[in-house]
N, C-alpha and C positions, 0 to 999 in steps of 0.2 A: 658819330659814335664809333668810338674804335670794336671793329671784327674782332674775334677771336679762331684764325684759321691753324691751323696744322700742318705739316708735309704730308704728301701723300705721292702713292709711288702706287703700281701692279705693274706684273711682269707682263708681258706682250710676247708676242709671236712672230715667227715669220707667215707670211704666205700660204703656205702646204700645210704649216702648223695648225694655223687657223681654222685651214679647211678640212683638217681632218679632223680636229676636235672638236669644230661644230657639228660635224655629222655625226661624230661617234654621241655625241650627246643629244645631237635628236634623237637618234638611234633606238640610244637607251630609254630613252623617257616616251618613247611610241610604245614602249614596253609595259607601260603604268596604265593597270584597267581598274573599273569600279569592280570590288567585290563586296557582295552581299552576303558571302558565307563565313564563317572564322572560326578558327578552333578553337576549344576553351584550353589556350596557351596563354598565361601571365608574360605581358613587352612589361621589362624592367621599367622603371621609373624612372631613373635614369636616361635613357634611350628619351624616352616621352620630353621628358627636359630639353636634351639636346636638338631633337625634332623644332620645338617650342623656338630654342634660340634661334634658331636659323630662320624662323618667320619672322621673328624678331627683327630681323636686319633689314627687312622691307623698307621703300623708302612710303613717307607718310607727310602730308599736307603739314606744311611748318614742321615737319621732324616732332610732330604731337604722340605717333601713334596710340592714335584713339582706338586702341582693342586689351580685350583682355581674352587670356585663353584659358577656362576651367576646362580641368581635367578632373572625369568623372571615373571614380574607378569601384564606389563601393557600389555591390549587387544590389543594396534595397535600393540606394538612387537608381541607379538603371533600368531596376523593375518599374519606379513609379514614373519615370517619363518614360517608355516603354508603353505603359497607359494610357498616359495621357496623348502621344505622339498618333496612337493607333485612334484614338475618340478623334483625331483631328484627320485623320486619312482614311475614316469609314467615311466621314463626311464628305470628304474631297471625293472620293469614288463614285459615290453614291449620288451625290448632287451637283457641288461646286467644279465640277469639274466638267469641261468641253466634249463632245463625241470626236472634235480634231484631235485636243487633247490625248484621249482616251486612245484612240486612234495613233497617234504618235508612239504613245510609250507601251504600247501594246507587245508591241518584239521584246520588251524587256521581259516580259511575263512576270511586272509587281501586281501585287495589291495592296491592302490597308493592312497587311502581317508585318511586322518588322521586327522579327526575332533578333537578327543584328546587334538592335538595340541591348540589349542580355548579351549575345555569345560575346561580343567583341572587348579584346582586354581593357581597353576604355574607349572612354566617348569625348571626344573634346568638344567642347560647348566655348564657339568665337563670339564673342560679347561685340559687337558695336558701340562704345560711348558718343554719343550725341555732342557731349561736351566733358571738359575735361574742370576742375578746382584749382584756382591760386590759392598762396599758402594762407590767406583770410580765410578761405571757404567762399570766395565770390567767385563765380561761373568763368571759365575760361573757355572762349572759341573754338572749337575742333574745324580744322578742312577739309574738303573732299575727305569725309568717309569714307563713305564708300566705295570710292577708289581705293584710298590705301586700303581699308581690311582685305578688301577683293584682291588685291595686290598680294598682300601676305598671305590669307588663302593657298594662291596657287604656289606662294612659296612653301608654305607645312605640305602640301600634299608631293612636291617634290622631293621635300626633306623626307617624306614620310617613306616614300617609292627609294629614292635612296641607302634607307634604313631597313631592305627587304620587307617591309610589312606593308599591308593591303589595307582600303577607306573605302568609305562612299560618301561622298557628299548629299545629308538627307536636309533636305528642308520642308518636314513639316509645316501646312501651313494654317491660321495661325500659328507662332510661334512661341506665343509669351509666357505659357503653359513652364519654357525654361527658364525663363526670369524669374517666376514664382518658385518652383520647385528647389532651386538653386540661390535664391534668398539674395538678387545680386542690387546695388544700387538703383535708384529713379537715369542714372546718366547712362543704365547699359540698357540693349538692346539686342535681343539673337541674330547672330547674321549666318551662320549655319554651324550644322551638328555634325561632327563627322565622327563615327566610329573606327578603328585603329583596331589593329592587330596582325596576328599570323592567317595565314588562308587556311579556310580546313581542309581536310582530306580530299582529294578527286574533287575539286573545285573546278566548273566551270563558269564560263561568263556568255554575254550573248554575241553571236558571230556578227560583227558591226564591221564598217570601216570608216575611216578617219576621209573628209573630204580633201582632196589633195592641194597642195602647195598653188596651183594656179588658180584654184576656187576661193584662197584666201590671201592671195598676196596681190597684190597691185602697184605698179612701180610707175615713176611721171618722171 
């Protein structure tokens, strides 16, 4: 069966090039923290878009990309998962959750409050499809998942940090409360919620450090 390929070309570097733009782009992106505060300042739509495309470009099991990215930006949606988010993380607090657990995220100083959910210009809600439709309506295979979305993931939150605005990756758990809410097909699944925006005023985050380069690299 004949391919159908294209040319393809990227510039390349020398040497010095390389290594200074890898650094400077660690650099910058050791820059990118979770915030949980945000002003109530409107991110254009636009912006949101372009953020989207750039996840977009992920690479995805057979080139399926099995995600879909809703963008939540009216206040009564927001309020009602909002609700529902927080029924799901009194619970967690309260019972379903570990004294290690509890114990771990304890520095962060959360609870089952997640105003976020409200202040932040929107909420992007990453759908997971399970499976994707040929043009009959009979089921089409999706691959690795969870890979890809996880993949694209970290690509919008790069795009995002790029585009001076601030996220948290919230994962409610259960989740499905956004399927519902969000009125989305039987083939999508939430794989996480992340709110978007400007940071608000005198914003702080927790004093953390990143484990270093020999803790996470290994070379043979």
């Amino acid at each position: 069966m004949a391919k159908d390929f294209i040319p393809y070309s990227i510039e390349t570097f020398s040497e010095e090039e390389m290594l200074e733009r890898s650094h400077d782009f660690a650099e910058w992106l050791s820059e990118r923290r979770t915030v949980r505060h945000f002003a109530k300042k409107p991110v254009p739509i636009e912006v949101i878009e372009n953020i989207i495309a750039a996840a977009n470009t992920a690479p995805s099991g057979a080139n399926l990309q099995p995600w879909t990215f809703c963008v939540v930006s009216d206040p009564t949606i927001k309020k009602e998962i909002r609700g529902a988010a927080e029924k799901e993380e009194y619970e967690n607090y309260k019972e379903r959750m570990s004294d290690e657990w509890l114990e771990d995220i304890d520095h962060l100083g959360t609870d089952h409050h997640k105003p976020f959910l409200e202040e932040a210009s929107h909420l992007l809600v990453v759908m997971k499809q399970s499976h994707g439709y040929n043009k009959d309506g009979s089921r089409k295979r999706h691959y690795y998942v969870n890979e890809s979305v996880g993949i694209a993931c970290g690509m919008l939150l790069s795009a995002i940090h790029n585009a001076g605005l601030v996220a948290v990756t919230h994962t409610p758990s259960p989740m499905g409360f956004l399927k519902k809410i969000l009125n989305r097909p039987r083939n999508e699944q939430p794989f996480l919620l992340i709110p978007v925006g400007f940071p608000a005023d005198n914003t702080e985050v927790p004093n953390i450090a990143r484990k270093s380069l020999r803790e996470v690299m290994s070379c043979y």
